[in-house]
N, CA, C and O atoms as CSV, one atom per row, in Angstrom:
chain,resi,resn,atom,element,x,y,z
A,1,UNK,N,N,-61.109,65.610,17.432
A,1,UNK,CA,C,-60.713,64.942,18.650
A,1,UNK,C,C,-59.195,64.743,18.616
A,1,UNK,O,O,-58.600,64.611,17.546
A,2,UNK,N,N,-58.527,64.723,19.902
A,2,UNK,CA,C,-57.117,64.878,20.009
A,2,UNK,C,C,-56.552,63.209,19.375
A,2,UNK,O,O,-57.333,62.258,19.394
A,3,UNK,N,N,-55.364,63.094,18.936
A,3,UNK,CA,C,-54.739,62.395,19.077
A,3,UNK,C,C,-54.701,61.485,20.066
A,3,UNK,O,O,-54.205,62.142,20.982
A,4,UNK,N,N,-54.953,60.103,20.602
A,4,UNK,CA,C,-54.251,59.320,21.782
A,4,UNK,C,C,-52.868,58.568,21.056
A,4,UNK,O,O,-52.722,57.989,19.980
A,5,UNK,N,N,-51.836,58.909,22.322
A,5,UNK,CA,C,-50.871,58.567,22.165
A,5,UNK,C,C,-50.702,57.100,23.730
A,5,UNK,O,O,-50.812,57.122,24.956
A,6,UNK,N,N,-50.353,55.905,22.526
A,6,UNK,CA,C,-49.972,54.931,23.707
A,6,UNK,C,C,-48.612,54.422,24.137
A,6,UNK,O,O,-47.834,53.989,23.288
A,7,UNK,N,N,-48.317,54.454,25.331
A,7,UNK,CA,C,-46.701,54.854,25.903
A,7,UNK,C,C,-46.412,53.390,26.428
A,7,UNK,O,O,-47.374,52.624,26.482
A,8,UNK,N,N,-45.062,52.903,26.851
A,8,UNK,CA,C,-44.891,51.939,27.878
A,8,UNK,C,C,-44.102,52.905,28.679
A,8,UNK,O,O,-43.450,53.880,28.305
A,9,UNK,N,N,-44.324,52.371,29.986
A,9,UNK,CA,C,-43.417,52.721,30.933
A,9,UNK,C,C,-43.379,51.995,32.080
A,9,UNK,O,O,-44.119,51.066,32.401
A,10,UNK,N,N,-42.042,52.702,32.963
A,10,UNK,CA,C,-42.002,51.312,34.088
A,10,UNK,C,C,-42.006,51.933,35.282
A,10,UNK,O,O,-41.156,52.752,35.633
A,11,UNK,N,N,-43.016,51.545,35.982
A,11,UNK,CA,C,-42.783,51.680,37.631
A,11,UNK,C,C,-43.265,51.079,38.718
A,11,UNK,O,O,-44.346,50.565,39.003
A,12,UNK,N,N,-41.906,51.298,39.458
A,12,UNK,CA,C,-41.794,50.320,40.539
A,12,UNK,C,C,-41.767,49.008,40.095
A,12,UNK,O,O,-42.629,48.179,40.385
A,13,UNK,N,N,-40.871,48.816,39.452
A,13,UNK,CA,C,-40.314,47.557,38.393
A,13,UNK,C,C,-41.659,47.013,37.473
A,13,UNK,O,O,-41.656,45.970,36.819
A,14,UNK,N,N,-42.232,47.492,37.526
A,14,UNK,CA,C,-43.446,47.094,36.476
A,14,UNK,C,C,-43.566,47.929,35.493
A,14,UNK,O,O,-43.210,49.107,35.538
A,15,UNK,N,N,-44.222,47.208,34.276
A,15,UNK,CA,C,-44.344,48.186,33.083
A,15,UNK,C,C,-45.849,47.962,32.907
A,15,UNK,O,O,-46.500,46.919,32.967
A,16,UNK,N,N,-46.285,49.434,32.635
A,16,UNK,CA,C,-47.216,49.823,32.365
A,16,UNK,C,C,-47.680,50.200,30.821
A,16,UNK,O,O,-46.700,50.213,30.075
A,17,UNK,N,N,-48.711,50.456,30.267
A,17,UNK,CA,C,-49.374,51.465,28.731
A,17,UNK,C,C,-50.140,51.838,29.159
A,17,UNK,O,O,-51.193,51.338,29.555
A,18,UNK,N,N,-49.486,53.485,29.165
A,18,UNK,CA,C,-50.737,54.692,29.542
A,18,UNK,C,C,-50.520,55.063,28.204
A,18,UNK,O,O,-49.543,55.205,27.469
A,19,UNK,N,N,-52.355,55.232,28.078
A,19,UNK,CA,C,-52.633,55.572,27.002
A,19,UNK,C,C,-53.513,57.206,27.150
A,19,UNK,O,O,-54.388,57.077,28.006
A,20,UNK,N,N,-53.504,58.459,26.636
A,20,UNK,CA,C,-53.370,59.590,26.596
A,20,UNK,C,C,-53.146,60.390,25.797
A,20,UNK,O,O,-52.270,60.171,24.960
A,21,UNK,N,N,-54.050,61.874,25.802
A,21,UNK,CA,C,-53.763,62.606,25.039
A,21,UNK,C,C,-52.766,63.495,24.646
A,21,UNK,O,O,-52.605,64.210,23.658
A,22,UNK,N,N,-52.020,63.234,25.848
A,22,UNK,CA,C,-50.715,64.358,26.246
A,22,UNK,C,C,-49.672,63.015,24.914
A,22,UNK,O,O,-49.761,61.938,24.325
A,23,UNK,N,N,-48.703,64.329,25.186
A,23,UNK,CA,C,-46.975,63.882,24.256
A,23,UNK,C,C,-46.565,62.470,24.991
A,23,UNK,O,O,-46.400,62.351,26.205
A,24,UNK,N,N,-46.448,61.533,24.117
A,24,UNK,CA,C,-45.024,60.912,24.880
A,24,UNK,C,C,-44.296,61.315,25.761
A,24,UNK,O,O,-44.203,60.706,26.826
A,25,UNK,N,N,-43.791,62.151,25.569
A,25,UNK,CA,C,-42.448,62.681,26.685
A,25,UNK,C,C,-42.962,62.706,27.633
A,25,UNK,O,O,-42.633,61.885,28.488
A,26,UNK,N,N,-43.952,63.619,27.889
A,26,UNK,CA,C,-44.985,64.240,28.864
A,26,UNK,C,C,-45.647,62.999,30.340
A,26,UNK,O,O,-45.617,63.088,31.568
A,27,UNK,N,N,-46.208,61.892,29.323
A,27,UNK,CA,C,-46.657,60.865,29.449
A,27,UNK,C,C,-45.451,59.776,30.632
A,27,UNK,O,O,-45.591,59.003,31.580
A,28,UNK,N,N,-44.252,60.383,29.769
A,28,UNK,CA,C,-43.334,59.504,30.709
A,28,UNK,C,C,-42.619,60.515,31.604
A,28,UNK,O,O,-41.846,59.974,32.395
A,29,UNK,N,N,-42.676,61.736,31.673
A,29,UNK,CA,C,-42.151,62.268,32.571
A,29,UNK,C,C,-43.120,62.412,33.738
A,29,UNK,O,O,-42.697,63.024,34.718
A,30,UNK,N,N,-44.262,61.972,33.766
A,30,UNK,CA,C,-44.983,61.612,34.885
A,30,UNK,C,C,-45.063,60.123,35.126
A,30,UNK,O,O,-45.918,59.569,35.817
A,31,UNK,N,N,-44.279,59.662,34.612
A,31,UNK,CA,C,-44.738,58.431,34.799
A,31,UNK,C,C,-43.269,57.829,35.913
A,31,UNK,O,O,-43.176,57.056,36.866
A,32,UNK,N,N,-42.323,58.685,35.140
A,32,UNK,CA,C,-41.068,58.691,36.499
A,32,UNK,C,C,-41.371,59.867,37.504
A,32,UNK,O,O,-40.895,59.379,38.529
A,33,UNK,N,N,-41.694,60.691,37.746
A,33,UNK,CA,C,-42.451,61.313,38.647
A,33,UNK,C,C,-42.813,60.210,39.493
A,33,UNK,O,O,-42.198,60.215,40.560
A,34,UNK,N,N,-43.492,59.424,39.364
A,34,UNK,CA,C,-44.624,58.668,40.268
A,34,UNK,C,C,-43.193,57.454,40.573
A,34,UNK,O,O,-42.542,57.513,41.616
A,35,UNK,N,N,-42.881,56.344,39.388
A,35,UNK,CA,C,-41.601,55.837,39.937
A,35,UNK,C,C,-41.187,56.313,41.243
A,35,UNK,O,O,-41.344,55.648,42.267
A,36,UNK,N,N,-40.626,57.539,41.204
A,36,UNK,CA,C,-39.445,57.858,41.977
A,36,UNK,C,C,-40.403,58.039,43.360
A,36,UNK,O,O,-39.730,57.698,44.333
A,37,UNK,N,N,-41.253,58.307,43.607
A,37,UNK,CA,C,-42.056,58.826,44.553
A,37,UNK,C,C,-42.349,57.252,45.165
A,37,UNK,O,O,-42.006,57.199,46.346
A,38,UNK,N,N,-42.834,56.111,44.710
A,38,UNK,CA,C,-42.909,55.022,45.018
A,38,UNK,C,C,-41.537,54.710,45.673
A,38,UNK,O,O,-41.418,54.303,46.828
A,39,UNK,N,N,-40.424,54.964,44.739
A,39,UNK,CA,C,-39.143,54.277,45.202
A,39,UNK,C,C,-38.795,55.099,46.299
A,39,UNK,O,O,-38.622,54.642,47.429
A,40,UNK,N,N,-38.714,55.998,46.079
A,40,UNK,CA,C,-38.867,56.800,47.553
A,40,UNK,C,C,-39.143,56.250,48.526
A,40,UNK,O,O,-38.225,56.146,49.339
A,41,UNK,N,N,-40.458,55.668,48.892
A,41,UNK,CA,C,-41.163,55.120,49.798
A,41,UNK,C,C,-41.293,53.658,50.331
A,41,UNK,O,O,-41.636,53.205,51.423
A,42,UNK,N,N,-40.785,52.936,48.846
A,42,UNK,CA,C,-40.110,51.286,49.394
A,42,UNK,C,C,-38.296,51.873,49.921
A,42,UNK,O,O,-38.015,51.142,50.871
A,43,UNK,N,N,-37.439,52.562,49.734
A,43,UNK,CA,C,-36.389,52.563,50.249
A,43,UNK,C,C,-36.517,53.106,51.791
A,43,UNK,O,O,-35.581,52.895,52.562
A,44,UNK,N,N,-37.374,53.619,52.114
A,44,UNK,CA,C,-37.776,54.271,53.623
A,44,UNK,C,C,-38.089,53.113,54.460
A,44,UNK,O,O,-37.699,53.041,55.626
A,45,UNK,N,N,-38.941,52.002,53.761
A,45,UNK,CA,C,-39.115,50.556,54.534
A,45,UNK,C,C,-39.495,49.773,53.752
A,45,UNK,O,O,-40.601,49.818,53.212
A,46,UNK,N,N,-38.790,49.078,53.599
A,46,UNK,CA,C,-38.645,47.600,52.805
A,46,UNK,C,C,-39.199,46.941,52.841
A,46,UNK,O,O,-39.028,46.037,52.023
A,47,UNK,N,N,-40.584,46.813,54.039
A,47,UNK,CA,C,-41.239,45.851,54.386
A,47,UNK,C,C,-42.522,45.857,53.321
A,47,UNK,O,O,-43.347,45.004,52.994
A,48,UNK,N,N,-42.292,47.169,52.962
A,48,UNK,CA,C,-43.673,47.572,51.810
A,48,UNK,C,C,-43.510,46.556,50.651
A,48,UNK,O,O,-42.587,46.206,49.915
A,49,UNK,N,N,-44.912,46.216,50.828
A,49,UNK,CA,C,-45.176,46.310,49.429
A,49,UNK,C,C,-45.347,46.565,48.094
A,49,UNK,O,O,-46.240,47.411,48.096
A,50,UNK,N,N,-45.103,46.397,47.184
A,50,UNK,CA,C,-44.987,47.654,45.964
A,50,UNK,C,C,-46.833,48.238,46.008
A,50,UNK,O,O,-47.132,49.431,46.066
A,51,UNK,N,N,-47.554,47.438,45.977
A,51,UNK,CA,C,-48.726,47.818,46.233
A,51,UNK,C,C,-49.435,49.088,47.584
A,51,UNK,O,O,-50.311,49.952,47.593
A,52,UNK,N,N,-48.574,48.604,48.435
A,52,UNK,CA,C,-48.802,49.580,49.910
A,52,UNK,C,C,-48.059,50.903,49.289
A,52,UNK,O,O,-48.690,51.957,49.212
A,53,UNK,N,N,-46.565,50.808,48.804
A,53,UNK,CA,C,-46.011,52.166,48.527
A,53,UNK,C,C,-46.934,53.042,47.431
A,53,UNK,O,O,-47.182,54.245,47.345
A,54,UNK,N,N,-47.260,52.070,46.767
A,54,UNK,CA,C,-47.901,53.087,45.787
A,54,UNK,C,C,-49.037,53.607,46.519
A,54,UNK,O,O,-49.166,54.828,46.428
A,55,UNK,N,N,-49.963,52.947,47.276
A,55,UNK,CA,C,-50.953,53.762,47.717
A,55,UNK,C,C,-50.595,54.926,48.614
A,55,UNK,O,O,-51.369,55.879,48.693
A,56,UNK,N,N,-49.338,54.895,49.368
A,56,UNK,CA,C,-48.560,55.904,50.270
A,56,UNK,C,C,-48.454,56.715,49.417
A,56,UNK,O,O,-49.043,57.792,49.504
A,57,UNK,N,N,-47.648,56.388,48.343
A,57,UNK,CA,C,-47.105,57.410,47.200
A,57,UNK,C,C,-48.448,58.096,46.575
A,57,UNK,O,O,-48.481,59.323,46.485
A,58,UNK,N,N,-49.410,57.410,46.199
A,58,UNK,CA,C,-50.776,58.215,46.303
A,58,UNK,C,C,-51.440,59.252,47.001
A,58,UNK,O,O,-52.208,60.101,46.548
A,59,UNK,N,N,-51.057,59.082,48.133
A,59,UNK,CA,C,-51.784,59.660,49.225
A,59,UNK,C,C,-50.639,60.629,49.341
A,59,UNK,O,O,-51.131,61.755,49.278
A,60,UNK,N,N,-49.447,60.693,49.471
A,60,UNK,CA,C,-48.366,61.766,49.463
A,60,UNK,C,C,-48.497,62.876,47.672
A,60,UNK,O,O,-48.421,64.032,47.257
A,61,UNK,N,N,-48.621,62.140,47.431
A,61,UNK,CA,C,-49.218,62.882,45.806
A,61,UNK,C,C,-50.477,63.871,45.796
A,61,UNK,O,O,-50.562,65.004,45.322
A,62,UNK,N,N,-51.425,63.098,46.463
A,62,UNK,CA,C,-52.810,63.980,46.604
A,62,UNK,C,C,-52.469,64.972,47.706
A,62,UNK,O,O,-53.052,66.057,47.703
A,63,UNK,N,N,-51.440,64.649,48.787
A,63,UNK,CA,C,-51.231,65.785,50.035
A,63,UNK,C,C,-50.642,66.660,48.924
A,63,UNK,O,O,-51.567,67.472,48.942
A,64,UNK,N,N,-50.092,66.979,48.281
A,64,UNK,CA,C,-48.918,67.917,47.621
A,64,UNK,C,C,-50.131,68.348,46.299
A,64,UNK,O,O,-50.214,69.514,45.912
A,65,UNK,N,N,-50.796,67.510,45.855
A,65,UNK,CA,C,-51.513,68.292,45.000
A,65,UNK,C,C,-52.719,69.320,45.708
A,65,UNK,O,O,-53.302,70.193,45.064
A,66,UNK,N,N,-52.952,69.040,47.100
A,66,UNK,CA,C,-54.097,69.652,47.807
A,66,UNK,C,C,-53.680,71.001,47.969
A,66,UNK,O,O,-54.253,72.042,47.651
A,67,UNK,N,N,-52.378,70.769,48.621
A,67,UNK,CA,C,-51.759,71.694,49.483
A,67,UNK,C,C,-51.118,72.704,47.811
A,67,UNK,O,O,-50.906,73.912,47.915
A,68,UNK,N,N,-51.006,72.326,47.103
A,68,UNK,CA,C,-50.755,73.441,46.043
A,68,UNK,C,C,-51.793,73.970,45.325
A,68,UNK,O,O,-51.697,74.959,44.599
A,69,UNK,N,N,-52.945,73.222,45.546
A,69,UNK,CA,C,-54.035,73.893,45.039
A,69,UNK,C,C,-54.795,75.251,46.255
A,69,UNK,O,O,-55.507,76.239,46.077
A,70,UNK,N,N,-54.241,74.681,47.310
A,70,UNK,CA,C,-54.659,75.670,48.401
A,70,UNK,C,C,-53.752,76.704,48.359
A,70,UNK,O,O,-54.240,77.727,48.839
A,71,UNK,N,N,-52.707,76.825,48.001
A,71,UNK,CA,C,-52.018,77.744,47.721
A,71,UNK,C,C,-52.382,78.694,46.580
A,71,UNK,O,O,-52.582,79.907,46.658
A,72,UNK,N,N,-52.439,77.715,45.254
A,72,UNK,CA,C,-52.886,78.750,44.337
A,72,UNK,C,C,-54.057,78.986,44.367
A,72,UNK,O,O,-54.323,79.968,43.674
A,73,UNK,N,N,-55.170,78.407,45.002
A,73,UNK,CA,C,-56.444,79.521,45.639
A,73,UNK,C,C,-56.302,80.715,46.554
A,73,UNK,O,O,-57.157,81.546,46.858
A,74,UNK,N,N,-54.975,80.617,46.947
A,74,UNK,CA,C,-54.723,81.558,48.139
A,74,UNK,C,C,-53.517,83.089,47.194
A,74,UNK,O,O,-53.422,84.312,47.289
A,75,UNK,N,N,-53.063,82.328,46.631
A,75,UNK,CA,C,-52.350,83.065,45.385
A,75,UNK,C,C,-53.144,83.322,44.730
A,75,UNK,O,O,-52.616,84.367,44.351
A,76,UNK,N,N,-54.610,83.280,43.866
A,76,UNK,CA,C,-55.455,83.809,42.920
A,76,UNK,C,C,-55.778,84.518,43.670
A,76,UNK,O,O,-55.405,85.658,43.395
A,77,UNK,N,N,-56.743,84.379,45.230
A,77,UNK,CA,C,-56.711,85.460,45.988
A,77,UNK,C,C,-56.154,86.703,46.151
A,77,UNK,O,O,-56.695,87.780,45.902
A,78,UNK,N,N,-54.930,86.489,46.625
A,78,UNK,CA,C,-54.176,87.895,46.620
A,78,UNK,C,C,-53.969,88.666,45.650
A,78,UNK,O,O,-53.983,89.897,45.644
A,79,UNK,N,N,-53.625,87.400,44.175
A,79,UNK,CA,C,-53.953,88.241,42.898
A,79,UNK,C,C,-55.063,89.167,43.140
A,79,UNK,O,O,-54.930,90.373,43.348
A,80,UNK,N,N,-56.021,88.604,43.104
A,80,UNK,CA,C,-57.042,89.577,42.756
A,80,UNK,C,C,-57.432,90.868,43.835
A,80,UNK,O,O,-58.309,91.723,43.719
A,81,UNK,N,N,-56.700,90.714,44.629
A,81,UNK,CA,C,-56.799,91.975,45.973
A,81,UNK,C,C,-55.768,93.185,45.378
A,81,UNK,O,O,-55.770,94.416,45.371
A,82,UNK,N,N,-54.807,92.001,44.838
A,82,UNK,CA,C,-53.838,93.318,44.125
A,82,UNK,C,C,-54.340,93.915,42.979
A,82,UNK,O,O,-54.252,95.138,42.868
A,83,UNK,N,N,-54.791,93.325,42.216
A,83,UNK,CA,C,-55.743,93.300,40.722
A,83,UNK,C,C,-56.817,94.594,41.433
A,83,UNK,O,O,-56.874,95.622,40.759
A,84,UNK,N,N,-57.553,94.568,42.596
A,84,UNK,CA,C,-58.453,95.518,43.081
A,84,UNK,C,C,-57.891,96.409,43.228
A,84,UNK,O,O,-58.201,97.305,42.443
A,85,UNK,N,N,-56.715,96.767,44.296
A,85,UNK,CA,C,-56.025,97.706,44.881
A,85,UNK,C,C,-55.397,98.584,43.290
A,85,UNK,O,O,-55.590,99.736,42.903
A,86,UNK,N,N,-54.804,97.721,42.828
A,86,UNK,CA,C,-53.792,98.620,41.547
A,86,UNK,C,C,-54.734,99.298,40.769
A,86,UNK,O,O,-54.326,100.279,40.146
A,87,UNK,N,N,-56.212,98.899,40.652
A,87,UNK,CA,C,-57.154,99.653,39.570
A,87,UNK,C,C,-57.598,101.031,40.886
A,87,UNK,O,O,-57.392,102.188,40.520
A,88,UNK,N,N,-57.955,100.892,41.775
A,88,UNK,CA,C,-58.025,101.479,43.060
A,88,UNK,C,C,-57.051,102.945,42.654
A,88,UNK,O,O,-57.481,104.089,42.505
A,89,UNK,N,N,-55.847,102.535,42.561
A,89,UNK,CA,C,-54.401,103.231,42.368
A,89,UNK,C,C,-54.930,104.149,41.104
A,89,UNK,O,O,-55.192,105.351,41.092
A,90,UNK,N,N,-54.989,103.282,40.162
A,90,UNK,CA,C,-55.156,104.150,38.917
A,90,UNK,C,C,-56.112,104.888,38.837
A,90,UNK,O,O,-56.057,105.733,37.944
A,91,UNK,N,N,-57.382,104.854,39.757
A,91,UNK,CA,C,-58.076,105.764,39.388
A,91,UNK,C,C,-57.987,106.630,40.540
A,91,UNK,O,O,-58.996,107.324,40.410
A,92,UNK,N,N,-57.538,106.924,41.337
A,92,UNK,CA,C,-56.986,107.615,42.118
A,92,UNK,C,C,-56.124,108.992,41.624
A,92,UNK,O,O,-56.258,110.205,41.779
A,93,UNK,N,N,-55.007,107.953,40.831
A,93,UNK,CA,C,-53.923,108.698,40.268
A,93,UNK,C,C,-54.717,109.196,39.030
A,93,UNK,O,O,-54.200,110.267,38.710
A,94,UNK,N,N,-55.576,108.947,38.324
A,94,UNK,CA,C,-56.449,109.591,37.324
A,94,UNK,C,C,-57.410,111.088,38.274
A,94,UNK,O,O,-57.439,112.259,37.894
A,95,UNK,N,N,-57.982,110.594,39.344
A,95,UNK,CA,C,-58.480,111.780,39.924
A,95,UNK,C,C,-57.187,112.715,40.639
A,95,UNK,O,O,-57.518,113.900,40.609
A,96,UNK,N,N,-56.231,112.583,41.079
A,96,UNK,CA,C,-54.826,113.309,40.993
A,96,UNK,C,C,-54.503,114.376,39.914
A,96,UNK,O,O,-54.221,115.571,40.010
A,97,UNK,N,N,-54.638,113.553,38.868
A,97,UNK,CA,C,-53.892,114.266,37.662
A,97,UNK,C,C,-55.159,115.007,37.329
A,97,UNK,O,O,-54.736,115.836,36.522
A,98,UNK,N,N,-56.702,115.265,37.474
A,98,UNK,CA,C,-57.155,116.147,36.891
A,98,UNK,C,C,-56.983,117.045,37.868
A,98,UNK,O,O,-56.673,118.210,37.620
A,99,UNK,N,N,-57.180,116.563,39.140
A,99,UNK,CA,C,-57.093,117.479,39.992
A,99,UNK,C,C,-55.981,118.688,40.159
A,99,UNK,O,O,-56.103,119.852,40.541
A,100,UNK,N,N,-54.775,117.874,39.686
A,100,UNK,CA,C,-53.742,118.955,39.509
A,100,UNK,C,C,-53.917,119.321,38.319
A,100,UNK,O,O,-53.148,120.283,38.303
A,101,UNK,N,N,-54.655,119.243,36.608
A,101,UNK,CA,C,-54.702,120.004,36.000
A,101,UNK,C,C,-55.540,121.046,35.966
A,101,UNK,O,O,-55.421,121.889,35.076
A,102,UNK,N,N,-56.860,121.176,37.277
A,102,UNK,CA,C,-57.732,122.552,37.308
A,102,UNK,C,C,-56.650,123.028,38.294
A,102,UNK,O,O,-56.244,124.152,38.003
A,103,UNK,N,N,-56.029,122.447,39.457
A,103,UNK,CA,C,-55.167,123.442,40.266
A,103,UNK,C,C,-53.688,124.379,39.483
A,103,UNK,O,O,-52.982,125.226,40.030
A,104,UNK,N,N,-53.607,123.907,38.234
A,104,UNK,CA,C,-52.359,124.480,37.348
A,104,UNK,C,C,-53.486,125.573,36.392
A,104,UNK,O,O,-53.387,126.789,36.223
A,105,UNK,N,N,-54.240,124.887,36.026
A,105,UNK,CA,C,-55.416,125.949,35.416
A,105,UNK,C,C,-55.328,127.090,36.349
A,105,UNK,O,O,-54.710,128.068,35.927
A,106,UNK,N,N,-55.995,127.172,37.931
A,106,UNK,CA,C,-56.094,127.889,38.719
A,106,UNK,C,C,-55.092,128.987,39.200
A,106,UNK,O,O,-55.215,130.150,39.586
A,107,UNK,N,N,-54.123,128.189,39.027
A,107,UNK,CA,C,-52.878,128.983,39.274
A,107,UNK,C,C,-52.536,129.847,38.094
A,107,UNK,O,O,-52.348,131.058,38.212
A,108,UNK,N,N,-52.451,129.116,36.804
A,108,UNK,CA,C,-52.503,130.111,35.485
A,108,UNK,C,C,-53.586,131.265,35.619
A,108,UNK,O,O,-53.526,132.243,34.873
A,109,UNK,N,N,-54.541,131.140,36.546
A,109,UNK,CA,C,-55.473,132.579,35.939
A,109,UNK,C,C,-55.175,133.061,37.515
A,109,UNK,O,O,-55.724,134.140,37.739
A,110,UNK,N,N,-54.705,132.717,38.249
A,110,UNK,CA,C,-53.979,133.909,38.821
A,110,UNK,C,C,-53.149,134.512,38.863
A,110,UNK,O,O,-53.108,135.653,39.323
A,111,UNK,N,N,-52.228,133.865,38.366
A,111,UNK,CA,C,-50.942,134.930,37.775
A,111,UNK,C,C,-51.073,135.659,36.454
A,111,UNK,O,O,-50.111,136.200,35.908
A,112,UNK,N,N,-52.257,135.651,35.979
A,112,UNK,CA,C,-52.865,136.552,35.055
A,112,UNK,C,C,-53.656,137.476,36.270
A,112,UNK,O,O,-53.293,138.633,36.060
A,113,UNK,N,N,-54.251,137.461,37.028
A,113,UNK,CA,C,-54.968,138.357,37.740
A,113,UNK,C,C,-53.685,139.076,38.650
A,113,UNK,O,O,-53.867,140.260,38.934
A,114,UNK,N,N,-52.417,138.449,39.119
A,114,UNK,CA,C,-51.730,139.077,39.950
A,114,UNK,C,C,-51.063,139.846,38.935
A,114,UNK,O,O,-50.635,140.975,39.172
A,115,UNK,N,N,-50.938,139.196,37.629
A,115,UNK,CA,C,-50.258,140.445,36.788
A,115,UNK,C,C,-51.073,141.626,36.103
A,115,UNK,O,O,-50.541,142.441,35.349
A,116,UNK,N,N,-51.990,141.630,36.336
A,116,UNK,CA,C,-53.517,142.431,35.786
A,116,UNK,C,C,-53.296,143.694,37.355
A,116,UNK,O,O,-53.378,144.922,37.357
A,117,UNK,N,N,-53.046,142.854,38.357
A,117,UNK,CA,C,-53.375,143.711,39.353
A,117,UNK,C,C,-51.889,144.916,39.605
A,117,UNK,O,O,-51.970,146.144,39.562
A,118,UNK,N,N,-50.982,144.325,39.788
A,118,UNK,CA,C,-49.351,144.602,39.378
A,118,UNK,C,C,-49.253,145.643,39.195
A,118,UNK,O,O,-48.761,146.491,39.939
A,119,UNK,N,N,-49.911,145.828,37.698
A,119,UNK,CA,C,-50.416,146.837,36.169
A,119,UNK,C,C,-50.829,147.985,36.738
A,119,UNK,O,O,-50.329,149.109,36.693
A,120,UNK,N,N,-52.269,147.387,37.544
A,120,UNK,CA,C,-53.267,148.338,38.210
A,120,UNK,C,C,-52.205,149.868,39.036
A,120,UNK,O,O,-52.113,151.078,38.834
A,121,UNK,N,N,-51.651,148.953,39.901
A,121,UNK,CA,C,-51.265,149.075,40.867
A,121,UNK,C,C,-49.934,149.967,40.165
A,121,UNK,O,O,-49.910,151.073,40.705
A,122,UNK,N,N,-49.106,149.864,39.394
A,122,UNK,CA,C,-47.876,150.671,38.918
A,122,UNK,C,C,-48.917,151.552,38.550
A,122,UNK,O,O,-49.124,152.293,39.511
A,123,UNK,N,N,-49.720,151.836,37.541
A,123,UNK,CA,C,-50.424,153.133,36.881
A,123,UNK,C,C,-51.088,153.696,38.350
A,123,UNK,O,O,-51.195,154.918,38.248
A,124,UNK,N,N,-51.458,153.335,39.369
A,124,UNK,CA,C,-51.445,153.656,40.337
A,124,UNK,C,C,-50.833,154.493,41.088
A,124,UNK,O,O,-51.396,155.420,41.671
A,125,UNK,N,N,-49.441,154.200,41.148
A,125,UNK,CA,C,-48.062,154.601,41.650
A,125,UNK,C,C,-47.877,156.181,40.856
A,125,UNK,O,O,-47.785,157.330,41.287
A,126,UNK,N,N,-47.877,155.362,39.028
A,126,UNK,CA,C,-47.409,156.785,38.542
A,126,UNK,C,C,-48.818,157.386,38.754
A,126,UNK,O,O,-48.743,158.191,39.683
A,127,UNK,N,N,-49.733,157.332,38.393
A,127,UNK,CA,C,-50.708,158.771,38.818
A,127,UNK,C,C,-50.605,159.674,40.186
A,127,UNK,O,O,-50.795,160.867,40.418
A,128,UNK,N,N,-50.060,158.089,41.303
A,128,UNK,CA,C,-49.674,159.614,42.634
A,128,UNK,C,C,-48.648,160.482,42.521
A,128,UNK,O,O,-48.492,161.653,42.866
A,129,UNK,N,N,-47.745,159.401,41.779
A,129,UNK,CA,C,-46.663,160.137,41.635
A,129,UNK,C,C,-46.409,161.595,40.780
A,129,UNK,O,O,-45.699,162.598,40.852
A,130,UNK,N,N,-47.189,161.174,40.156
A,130,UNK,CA,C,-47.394,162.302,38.773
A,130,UNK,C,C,-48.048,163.770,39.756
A,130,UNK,O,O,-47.624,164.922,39.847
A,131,UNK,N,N,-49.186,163.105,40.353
A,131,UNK,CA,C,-49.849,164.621,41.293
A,131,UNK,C,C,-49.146,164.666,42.749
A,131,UNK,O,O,-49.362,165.551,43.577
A,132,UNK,N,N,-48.475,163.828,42.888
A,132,UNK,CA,C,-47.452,164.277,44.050
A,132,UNK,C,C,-46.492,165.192,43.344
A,132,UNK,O,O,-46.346,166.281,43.898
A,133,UNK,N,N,-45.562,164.918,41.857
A,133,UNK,CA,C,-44.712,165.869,41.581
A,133,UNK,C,C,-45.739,167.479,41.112
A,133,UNK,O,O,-45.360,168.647,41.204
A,134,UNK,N,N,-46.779,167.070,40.731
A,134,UNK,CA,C,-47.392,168.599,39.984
A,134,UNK,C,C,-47.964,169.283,41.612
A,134,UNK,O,O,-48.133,170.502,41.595
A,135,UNK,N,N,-48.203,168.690,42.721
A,135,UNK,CA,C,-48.614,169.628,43.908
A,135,UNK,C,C,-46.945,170.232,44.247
A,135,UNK,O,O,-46.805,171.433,44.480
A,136,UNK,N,N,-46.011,169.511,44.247
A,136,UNK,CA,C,-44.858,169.428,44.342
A,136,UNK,C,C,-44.100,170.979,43.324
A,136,UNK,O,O,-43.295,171.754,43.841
A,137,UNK,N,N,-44.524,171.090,42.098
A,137,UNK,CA,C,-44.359,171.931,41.204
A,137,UNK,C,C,-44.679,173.567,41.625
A,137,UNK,O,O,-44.055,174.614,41.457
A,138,UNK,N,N,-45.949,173.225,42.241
A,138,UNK,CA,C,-47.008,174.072,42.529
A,138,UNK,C,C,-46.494,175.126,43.542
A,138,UNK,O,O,-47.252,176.001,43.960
């Protein structure tokens, strides 16, 4: 089991002991977090209460934690559309690359057949040529 670590801290002129598993530091860097967010909200109107601001400051806390959680549901979202699309990509680009290695295959055995035929085709040449010069002789 973790460590509890017990802190003082002060807000909105009061001191508090949060007690917690997180660091010290940690512990008080939320703990002025919240301060300042209160003080925030008694300097806007004075008429507050430290009790009323904090519940404002509550309720402005939970708007900002909602609204970033709706975001990063909306950000895991798109992650994962991109996460779909990019594997999408790769196997795409995997059916690409074989595809161009039977079309380079393909092409290799025809330029073996166009040079097979070439061949044909010169011994061709000289055999007319050969009985074109011997009728030629004749």
């Amino acid at each position: 089991m973790s460590e509890k670590n017990k802190v003082a801290v002060r807000i909105a002129g009061n001191e508090y002991v949060i007690i917690g598993s997180e660091s010290p530091e940690y512990i008080q860097k939320i703990a002025l977090f919240v301060d300042r967010k209160v003080t925030e909200i008694t300097r806007k109107n004075h008429l507050l209460s430290t009790s009323m601001a904090s519940v404002l400051a509550a309720i402005n806390m939970a708007d900002e934690m909602f609204r970033a959680n709706e975001e990063l549901k909306n950000t895991t979202s798109a992650l994962s559309e991109l996460k779909k699309k990019h594997q999408e990509l790769l196997e795409e680009a995997q059916r690409i690359k074989a595809e161009n290695a039977k079309l380079k295959e393909r092409e290799s055995q025809l330029r073996i057949e166009l040079t097979r035929r070439e061949t044909e085709l010169k011994e061709v040449r000289n055999a007319l040529n050969t009985i074109s010069n011997a009728r030629n002789n004749n």
